[in-house]
C-alpha positions as CSV (number, residue, x, y, z in Angstrom):
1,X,-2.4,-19.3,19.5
2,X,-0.9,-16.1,19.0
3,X,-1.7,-13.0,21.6
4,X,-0.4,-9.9,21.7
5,X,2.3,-10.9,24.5
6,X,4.1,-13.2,21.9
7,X,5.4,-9.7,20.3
8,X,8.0,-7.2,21.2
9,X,7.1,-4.6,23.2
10,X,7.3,-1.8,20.2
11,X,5.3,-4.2,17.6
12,X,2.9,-4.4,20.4
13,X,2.0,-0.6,21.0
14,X,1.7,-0.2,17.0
15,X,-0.1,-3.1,16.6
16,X,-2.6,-2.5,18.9
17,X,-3.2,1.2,18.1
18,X,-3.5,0.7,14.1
19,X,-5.8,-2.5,14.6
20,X,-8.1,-1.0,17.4
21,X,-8.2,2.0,15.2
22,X,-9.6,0.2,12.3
23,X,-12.0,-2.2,14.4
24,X,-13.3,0.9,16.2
25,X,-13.9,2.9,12.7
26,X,-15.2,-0.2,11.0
27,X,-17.7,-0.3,14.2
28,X,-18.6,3.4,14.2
29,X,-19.6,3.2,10.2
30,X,-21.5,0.2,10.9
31,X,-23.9,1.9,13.9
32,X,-23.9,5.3,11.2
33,X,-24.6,2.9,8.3
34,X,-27.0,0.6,9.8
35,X,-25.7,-3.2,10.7
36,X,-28.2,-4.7,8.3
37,X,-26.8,-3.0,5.5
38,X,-23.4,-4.4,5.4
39,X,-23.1,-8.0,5.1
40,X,-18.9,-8.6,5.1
41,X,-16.5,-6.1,6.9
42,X,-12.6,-6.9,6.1
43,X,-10.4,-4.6,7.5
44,X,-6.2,-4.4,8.2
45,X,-4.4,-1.4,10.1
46,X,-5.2,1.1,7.9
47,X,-7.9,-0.2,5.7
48,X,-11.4,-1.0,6.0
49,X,-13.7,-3.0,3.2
50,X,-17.7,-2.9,3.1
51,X,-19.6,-5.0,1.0
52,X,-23.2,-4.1,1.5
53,X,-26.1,-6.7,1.5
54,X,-27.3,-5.3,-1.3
55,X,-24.9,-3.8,-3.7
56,X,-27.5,-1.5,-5.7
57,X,-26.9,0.5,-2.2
58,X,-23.3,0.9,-2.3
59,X,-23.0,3.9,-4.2
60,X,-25.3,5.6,-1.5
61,X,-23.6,3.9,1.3
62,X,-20.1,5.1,-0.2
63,X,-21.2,8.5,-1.0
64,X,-22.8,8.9,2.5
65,X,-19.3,8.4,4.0
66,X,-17.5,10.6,2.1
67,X,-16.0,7.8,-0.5
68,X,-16.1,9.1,-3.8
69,X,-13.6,7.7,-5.9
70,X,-15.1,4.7,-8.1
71,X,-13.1,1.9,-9.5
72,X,-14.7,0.1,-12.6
73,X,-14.6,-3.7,-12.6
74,X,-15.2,-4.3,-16.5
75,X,-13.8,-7.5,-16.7
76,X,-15.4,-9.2,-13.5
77,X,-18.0,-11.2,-14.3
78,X,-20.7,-9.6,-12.4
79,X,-18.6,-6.3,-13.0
80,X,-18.5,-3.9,-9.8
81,X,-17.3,-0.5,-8.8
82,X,-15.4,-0.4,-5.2
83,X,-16.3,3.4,-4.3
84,X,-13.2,4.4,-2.0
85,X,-11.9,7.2,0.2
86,X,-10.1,8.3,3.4
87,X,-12.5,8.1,6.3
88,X,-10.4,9.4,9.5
89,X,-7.0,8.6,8.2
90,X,-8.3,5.0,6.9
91,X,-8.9,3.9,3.6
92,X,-11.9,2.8,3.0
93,X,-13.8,1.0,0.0
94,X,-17.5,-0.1,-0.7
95,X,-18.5,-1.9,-3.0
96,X,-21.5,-1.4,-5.6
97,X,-23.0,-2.6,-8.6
98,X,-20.8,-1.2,-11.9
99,X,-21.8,1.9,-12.3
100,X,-22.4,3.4,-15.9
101,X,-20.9,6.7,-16.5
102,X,-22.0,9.1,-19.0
103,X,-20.6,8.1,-22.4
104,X,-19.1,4.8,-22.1
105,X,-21.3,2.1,-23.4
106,X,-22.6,-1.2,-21.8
């Protein structure tokens, strides 16, 4: 088992501040968002992953939050967009169904 006494004392501080950060965020967007929503959090120090229950919502969820930025998944097989962003200092990335933007064909 590892804790957080088996690291220096430097690693420790950071460690502790980038991951509580991210837990704490990931926690605060899940009270905003509604815990039923979101079925799957993954997060690291510095970035946070939602993958709603139901992905027809994840545009709106994403939006909501201030993540804006879509990422097609053409080639996956369901295809999905991963909406993403900086939500206070984070990255953060939700996950939709594949959107279908104006002039590209299905």
């Amino acid at each position: 088992m590892i804790t957080l006494n088996s690291f220096d004392s430097n690693t420790n501080a950071d460690f502790r501040g980038t991951i509580g950060r991210a837990h704490a965020l990931a926690a605060r967007l899940l009270a905003d968002i509604g815990m039923s929503r979101i079925e799957l959090v993954t997060f690291t120090s510095d970035r946070l992953c939602l993958h709603p229950a139901d992905l027809e919502e994840g545009e709106q969820i994403a939006r909501a939050i201030g993540c804006d930025f879509p990422l097609d998944h053409r080639m996956f097989v369901p295809g999905d967009t991963l909406w993403t962003g900086i939500v206070d200092g984070l990255e953060v990335q939700i996950r939709s169904v594949l959107r279908q933007p104006a002039g590209i064909p299905r």
